[in-house]
mmCIF file of the N, C-alpha and C atoms, coordinates in Angstrom:
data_MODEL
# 
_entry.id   MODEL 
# 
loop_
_atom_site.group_PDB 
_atom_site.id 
_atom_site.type_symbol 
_atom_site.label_atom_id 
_atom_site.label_alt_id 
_atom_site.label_comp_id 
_atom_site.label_asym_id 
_atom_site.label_entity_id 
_atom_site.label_seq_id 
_atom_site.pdbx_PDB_ins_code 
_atom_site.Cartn_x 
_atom_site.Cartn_y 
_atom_site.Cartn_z 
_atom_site.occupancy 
_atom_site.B_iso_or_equiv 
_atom_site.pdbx_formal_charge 
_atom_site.auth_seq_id 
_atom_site.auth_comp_id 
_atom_site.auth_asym_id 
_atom_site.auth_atom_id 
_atom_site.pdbx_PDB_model_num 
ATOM 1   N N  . UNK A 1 1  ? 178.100 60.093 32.704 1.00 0.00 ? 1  UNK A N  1 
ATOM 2   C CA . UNK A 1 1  ? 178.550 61.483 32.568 1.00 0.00 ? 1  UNK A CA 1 
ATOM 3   C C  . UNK A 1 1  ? 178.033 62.292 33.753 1.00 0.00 ? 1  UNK A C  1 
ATOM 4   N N  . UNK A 1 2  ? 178.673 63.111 34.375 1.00 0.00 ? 2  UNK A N  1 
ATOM 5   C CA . UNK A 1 2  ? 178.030 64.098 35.242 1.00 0.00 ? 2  UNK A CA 1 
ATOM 6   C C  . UNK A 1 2  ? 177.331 65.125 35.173 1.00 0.00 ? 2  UNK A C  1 
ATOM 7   N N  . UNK A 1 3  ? 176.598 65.682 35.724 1.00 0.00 ? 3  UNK A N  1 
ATOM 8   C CA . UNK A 1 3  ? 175.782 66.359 35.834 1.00 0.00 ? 3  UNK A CA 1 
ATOM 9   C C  . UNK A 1 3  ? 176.274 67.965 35.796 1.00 0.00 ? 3  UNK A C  1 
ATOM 10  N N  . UNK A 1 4  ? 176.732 68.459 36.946 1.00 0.00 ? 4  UNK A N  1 
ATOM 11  C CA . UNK A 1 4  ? 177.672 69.532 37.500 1.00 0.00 ? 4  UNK A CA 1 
ATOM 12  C C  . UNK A 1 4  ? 179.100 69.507 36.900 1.00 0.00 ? 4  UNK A C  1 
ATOM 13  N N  . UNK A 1 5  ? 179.288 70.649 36.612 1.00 0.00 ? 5  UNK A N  1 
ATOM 14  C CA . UNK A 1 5  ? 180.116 70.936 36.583 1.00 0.00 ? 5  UNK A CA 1 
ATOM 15  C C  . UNK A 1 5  ? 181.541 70.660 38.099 1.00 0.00 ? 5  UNK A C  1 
ATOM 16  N N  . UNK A 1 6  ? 182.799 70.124 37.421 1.00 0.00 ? 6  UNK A N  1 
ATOM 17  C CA . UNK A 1 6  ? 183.590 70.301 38.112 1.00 0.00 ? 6  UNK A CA 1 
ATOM 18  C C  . UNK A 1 6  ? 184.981 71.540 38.311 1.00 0.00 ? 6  UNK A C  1 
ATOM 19  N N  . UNK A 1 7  ? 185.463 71.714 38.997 1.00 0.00 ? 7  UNK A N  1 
ATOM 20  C CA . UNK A 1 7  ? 186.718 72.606 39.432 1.00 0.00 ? 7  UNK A CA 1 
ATOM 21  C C  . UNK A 1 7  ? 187.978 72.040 40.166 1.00 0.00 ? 7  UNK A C  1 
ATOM 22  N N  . UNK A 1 8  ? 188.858 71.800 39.691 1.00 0.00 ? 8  UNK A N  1 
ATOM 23  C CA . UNK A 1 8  ? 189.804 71.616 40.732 1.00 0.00 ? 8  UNK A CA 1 
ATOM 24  C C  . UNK A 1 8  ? 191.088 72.731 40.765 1.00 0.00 ? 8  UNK A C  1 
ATOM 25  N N  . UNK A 1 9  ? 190.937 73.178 42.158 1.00 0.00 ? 9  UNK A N  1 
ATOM 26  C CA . UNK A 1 9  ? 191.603 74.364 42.342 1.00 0.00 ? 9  UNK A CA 1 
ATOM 27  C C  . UNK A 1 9  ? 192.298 74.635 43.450 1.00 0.00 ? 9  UNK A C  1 
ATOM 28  N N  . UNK A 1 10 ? 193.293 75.864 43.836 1.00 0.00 ? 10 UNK A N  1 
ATOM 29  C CA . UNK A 1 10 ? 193.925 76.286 44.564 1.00 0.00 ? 10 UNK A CA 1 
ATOM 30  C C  . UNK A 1 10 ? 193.757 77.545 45.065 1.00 0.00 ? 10 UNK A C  1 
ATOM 31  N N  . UNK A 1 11 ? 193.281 77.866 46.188 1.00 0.00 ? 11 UNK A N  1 
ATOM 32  C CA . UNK A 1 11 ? 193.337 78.679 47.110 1.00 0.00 ? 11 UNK A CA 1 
ATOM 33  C C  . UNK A 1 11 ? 194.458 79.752 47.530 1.00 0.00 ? 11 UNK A C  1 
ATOM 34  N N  . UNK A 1 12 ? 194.915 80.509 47.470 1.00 0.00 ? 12 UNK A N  1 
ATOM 35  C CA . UNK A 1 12 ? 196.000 81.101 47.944 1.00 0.00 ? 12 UNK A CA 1 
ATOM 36  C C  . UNK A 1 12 ? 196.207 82.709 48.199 1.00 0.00 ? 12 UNK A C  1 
ATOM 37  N N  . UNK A 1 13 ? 196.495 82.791 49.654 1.00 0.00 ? 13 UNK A N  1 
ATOM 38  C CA . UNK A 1 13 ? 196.460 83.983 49.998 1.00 0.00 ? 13 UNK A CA 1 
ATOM 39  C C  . UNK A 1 13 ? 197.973 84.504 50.487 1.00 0.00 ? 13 UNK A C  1 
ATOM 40  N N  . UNK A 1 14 ? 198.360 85.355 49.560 1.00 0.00 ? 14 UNK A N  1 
ATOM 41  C CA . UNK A 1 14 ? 199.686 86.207 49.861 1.00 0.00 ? 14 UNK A CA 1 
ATOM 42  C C  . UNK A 1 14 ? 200.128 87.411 50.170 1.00 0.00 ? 14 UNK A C  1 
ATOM 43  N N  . UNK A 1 15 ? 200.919 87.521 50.909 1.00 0.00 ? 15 UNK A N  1 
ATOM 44  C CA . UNK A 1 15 ? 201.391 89.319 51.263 1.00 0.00 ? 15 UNK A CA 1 
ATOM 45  C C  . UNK A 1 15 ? 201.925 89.642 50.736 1.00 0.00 ? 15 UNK A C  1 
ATOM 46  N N  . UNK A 1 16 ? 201.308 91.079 50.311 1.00 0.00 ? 16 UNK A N  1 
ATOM 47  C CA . UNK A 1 16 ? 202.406 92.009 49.809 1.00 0.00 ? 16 UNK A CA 1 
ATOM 48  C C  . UNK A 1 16 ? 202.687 92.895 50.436 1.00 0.00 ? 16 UNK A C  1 
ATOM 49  N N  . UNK A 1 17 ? 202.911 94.124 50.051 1.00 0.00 ? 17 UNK A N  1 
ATOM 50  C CA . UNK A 1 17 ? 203.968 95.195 51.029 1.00 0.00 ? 17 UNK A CA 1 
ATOM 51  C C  . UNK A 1 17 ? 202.808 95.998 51.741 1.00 0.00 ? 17 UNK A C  1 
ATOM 52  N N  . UNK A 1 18 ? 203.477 96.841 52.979 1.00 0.00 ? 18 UNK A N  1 
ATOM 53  C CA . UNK A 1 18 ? 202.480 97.186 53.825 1.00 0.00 ? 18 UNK A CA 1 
ATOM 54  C C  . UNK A 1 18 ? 201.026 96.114 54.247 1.00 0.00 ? 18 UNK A C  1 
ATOM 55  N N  . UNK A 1 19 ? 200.042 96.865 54.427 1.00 0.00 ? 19 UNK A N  1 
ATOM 56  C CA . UNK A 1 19 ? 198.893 96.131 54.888 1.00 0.00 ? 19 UNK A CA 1 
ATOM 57  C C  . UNK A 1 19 ? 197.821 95.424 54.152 1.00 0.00 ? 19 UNK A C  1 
ATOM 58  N N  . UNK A 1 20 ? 199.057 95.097 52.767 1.00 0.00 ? 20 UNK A N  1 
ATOM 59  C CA . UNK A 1 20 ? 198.070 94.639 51.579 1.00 0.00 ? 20 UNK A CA 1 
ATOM 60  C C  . UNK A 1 20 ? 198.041 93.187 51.510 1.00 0.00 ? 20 UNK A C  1 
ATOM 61  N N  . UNK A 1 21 ? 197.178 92.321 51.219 1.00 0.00 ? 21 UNK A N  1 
ATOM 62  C CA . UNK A 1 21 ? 197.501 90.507 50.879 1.00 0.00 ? 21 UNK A CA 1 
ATOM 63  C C  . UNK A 1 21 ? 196.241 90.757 49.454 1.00 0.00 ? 21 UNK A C  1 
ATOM 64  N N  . UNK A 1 22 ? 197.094 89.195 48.906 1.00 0.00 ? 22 UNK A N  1 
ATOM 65  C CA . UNK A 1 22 ? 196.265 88.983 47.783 1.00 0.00 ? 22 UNK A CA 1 
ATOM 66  C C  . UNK A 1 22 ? 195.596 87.419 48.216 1.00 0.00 ? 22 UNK A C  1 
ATOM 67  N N  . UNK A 1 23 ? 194.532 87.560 47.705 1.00 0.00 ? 23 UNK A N  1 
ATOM 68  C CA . UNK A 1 23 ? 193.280 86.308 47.790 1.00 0.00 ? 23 UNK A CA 1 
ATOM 69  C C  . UNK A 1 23 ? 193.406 86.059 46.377 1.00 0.00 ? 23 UNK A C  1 
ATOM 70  N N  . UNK A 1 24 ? 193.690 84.916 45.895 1.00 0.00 ? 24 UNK A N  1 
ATOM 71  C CA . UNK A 1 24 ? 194.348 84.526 44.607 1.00 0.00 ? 24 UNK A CA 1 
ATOM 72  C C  . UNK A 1 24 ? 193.248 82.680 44.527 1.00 0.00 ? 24 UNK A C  1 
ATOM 73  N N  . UNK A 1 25 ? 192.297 82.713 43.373 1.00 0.00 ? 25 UNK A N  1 
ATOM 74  C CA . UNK A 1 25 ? 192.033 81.375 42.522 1.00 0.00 ? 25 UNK A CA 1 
ATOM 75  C C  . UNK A 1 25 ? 192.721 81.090 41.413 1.00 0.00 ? 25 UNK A C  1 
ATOM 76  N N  . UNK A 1 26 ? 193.202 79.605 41.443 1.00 0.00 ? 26 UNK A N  1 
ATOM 77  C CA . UNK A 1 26 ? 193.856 79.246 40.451 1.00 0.00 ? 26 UNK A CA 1 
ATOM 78  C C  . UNK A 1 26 ? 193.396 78.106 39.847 1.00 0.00 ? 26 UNK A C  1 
ATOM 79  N N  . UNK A 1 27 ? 192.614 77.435 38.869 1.00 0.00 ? 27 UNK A N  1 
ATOM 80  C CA . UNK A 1 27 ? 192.674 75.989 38.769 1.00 0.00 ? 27 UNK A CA 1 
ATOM 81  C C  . UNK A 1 27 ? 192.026 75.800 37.112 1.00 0.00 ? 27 UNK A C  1 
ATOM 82  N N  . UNK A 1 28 ? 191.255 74.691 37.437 1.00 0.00 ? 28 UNK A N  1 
ATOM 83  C CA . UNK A 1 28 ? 190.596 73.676 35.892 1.00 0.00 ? 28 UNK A CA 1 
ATOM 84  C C  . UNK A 1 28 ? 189.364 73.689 36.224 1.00 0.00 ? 28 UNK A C  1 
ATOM 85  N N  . UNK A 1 29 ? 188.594 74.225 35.330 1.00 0.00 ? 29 UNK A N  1 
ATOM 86  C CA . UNK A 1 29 ? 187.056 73.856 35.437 1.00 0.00 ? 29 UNK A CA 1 
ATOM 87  C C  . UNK A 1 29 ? 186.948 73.271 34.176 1.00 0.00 ? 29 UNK A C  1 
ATOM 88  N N  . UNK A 1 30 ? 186.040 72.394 34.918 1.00 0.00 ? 30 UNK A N  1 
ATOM 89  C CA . UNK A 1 30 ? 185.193 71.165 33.372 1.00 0.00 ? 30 UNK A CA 1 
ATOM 90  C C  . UNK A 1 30 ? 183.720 71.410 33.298 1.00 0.00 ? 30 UNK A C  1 
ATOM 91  N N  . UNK A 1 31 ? 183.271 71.236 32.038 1.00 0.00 ? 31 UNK A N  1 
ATOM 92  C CA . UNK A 1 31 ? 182.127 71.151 32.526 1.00 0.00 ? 31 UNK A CA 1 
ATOM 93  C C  . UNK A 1 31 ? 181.166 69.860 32.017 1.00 0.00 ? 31 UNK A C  1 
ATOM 94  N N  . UNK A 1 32 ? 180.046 69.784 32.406 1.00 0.00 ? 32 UNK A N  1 
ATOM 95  C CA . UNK A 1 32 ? 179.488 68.770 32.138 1.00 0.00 ? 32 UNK A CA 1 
ATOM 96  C C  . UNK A 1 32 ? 178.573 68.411 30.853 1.00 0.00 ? 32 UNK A C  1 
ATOM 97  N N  . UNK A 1 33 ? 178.443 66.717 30.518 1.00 0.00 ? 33 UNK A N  1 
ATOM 98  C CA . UNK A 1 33 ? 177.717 66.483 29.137 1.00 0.00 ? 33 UNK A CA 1 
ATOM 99  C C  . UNK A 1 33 ? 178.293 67.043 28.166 1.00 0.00 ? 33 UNK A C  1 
ATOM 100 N N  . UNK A 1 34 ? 179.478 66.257 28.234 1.00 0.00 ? 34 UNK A N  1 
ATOM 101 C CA . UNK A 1 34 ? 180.650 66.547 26.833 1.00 0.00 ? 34 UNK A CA 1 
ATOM 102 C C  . UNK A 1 34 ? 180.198 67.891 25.641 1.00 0.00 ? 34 UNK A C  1 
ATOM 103 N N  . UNK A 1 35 ? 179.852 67.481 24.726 1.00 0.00 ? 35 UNK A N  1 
ATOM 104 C CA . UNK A 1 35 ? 179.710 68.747 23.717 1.00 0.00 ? 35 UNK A CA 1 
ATOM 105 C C  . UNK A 1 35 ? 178.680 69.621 24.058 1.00 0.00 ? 35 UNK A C  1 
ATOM 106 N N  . UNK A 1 36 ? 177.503 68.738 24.872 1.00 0.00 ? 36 UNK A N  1 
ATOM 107 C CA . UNK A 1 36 ? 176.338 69.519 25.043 1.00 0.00 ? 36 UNK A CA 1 
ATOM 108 C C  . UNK A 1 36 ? 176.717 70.585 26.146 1.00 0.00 ? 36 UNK A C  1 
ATOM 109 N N  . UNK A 1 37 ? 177.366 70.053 27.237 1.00 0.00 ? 37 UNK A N  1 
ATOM 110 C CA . UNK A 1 37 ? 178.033 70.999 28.252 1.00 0.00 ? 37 UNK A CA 1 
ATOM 111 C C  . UNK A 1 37 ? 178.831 72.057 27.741 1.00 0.00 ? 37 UNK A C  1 
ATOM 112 N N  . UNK A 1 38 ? 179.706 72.305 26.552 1.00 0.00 ? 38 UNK A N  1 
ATOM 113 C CA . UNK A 1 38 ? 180.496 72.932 25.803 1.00 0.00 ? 38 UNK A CA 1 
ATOM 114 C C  . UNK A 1 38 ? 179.869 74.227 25.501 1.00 0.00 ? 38 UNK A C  1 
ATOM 115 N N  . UNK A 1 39 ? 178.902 73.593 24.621 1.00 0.00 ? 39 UNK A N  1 
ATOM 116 C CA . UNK A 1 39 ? 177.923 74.933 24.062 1.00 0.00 ? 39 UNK A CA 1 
ATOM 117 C C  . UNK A 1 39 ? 176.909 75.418 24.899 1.00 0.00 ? 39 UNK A C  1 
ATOM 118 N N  . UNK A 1 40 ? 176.884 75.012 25.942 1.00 0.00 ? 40 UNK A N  1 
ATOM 119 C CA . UNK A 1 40 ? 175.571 75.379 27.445 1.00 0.00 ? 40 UNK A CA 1 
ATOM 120 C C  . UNK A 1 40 ? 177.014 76.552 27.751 1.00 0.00 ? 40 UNK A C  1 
ATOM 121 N N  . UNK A 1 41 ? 178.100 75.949 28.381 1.00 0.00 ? 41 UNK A N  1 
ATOM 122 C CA . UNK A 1 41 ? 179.381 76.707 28.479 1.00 0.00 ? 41 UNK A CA 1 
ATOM 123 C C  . UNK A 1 41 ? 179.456 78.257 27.793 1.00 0.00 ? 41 UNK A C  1 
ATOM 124 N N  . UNK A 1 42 ? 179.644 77.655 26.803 1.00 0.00 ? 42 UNK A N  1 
ATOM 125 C CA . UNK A 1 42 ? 179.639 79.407 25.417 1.00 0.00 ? 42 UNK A CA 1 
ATOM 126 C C  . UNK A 1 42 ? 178.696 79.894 25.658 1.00 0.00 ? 42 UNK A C  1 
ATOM 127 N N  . UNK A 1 43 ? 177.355 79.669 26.006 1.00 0.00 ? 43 UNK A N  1 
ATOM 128 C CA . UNK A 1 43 ? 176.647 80.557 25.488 1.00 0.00 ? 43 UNK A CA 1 
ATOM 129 C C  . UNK A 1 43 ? 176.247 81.060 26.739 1.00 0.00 ? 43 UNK A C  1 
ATOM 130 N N  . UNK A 1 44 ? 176.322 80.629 28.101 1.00 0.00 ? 44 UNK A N  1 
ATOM 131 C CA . UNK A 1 44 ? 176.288 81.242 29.151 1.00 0.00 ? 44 UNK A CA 1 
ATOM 132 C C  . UNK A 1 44 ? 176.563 80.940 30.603 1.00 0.00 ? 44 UNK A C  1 
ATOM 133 N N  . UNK A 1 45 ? 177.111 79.260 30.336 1.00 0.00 ? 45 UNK A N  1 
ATOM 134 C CA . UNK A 1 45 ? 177.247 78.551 32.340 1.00 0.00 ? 45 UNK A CA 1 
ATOM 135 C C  . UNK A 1 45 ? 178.477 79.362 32.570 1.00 0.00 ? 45 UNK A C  1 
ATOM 136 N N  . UNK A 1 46 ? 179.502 80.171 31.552 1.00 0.00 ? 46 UNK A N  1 
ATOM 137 C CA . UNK A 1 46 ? 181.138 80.315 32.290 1.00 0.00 ? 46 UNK A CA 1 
ATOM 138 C C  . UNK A 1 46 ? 180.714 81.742 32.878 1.00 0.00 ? 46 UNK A C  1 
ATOM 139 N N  . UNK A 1 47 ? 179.454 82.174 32.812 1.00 0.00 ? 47 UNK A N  1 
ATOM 140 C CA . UNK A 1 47 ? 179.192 83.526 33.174 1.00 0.00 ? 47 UNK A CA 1 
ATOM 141 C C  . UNK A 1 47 ? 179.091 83.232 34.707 1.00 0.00 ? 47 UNK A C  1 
ATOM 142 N N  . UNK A 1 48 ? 178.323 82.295 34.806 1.00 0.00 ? 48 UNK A N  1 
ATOM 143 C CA . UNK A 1 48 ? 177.714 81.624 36.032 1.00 0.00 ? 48 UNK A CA 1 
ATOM 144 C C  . UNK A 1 48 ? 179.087 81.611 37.234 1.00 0.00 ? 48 UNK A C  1 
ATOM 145 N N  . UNK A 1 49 ? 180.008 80.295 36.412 1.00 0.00 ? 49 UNK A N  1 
ATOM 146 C CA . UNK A 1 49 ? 180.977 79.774 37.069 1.00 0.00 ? 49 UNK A CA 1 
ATOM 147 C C  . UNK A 1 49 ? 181.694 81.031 37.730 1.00 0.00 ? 49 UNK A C  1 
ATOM 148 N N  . UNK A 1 50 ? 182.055 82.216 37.163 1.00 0.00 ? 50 UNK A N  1 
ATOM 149 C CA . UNK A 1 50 ? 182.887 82.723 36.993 1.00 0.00 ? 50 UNK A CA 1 
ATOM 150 C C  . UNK A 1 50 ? 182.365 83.981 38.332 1.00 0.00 ? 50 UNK A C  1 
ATOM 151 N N  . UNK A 1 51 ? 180.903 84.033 38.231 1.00 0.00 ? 51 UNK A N  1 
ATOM 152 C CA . UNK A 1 51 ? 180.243 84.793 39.515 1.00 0.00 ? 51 UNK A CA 1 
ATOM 153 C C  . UNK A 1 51 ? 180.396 84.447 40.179 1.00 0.00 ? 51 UNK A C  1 
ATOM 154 N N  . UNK A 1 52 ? 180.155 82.843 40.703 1.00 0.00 ? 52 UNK A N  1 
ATOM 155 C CA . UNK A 1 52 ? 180.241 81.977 42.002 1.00 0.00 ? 52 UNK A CA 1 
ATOM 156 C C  . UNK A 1 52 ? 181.508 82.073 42.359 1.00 0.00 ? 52 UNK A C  1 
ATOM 157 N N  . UNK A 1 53 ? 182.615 81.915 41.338 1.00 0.00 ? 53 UNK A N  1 
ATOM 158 C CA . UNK A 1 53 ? 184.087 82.221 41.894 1.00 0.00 ? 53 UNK A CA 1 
ATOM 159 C C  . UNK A 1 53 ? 183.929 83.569 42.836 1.00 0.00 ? 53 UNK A C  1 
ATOM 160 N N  . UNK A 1 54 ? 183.818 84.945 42.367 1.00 0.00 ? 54 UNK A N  1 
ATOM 161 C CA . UNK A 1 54 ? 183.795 85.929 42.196 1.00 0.00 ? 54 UNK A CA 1 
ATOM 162 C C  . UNK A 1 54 ? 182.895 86.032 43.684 1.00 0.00 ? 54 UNK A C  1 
ATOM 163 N N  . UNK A 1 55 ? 182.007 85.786 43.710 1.00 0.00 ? 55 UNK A N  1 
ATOM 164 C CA . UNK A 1 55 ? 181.347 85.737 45.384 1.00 0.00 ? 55 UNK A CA 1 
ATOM 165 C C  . UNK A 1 55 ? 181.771 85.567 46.122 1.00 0.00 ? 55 UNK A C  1 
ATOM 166 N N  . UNK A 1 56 ? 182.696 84.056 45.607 1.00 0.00 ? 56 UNK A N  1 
ATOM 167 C CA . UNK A 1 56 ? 183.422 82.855 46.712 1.00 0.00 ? 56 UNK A CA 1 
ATOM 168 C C  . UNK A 1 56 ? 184.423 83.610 47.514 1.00 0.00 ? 56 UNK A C  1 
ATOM 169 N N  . UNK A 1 57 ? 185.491 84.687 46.565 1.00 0.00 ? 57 UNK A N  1 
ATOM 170 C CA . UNK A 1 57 ? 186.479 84.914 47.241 1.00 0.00 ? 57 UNK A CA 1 
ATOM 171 C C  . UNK A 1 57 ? 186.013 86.158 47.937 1.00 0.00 ? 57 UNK A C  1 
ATOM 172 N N  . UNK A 1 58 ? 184.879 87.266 47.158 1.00 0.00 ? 58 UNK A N  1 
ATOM 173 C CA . UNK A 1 58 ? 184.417 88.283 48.399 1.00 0.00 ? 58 UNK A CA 1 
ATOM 174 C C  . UNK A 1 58 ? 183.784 87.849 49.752 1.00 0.00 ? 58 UNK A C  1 
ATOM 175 N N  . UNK A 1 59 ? 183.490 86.391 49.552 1.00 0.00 ? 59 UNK A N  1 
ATOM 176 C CA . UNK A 1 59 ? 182.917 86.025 51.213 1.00 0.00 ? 59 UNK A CA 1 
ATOM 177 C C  . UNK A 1 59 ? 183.968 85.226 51.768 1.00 0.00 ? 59 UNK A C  1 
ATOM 178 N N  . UNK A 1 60 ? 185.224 84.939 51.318 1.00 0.00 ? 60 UNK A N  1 
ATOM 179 C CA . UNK A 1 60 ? 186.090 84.486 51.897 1.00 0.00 ? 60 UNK A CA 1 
ATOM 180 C C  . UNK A 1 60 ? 186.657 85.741 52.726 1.00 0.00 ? 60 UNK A C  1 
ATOM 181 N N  . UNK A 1 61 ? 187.222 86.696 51.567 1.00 0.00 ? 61 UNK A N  1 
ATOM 182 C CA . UNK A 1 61 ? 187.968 87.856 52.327 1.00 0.00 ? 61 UNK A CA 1 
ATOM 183 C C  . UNK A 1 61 ? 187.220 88.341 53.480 1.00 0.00 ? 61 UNK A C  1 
ATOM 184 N N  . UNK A 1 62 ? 185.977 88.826 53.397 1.00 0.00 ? 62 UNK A N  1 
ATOM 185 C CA . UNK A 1 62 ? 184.948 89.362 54.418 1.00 0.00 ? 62 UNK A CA 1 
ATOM 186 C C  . UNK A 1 62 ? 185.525 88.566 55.577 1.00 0.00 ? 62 UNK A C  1 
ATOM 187 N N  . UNK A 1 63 ? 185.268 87.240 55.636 1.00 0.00 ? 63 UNK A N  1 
ATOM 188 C CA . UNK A 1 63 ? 186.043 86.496 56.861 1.00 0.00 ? 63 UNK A CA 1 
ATOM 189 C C  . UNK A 1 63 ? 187.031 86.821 57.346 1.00 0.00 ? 63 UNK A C  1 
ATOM 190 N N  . UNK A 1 64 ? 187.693 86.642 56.529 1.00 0.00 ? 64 UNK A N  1 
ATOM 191 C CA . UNK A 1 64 ? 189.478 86.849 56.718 1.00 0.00 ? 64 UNK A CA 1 
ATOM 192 C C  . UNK A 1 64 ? 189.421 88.309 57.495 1.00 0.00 ? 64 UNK A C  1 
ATOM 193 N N  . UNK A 1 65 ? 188.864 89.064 57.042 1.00 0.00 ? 65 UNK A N  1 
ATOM 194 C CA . UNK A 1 65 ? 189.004 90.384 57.488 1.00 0.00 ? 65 UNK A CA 1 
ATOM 195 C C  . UNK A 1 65 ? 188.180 90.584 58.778 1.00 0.00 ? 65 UNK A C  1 
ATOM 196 N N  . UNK A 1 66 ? 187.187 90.147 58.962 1.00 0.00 ? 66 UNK A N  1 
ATOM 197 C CA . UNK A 1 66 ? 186.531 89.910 60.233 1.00 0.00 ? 66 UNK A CA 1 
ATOM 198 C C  . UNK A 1 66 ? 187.153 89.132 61.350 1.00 0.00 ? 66 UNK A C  1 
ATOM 199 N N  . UNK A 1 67 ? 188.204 88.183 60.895 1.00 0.00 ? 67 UNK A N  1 
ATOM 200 C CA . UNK A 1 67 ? 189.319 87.255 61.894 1.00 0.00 ? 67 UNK A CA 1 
ATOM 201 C C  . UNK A 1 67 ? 189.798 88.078 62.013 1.00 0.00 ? 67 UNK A C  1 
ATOM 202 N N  . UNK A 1 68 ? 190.359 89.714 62.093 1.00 0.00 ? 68 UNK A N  1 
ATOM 203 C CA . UNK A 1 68 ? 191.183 90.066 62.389 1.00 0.00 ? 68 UNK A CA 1 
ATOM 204 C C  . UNK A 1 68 ? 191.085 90.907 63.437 1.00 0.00 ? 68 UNK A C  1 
# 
């Protein structure tokens, strides 16, 4: 069984009108140690997961916006 949690996901950045784009996550997170991972889950890792997303794409954009 694994340890970490997994994600498999999609990236995607789209334009919309004028000088706007969207930075868009899409995917499956699992998590780890079947039931025990479940209830670690509920009671507080999706808080976790869900920050690290949440970072991920404000330090992506920061880039993006600094490439420009």
């Amino acid at each position: 069984e694994r340890l970490f949690p997994k994600l498999d996901a999609d990236l995607e950045l789209s334009h919309l009108d004028g000088p706007y784009s969207r930075l868009a996550i899409s995917g499956r997170y699992r998590v780890p140690l079947a039931q025990i991972g479940l209830s670690l889950d509920r009671v507080a890792l999706h808080h976790v997961a869900e920050s690290s997303l949440r970072r991920f794409l404000r330090e992506a954009e920061a880039a993006i916006v600094a490439e420009r």
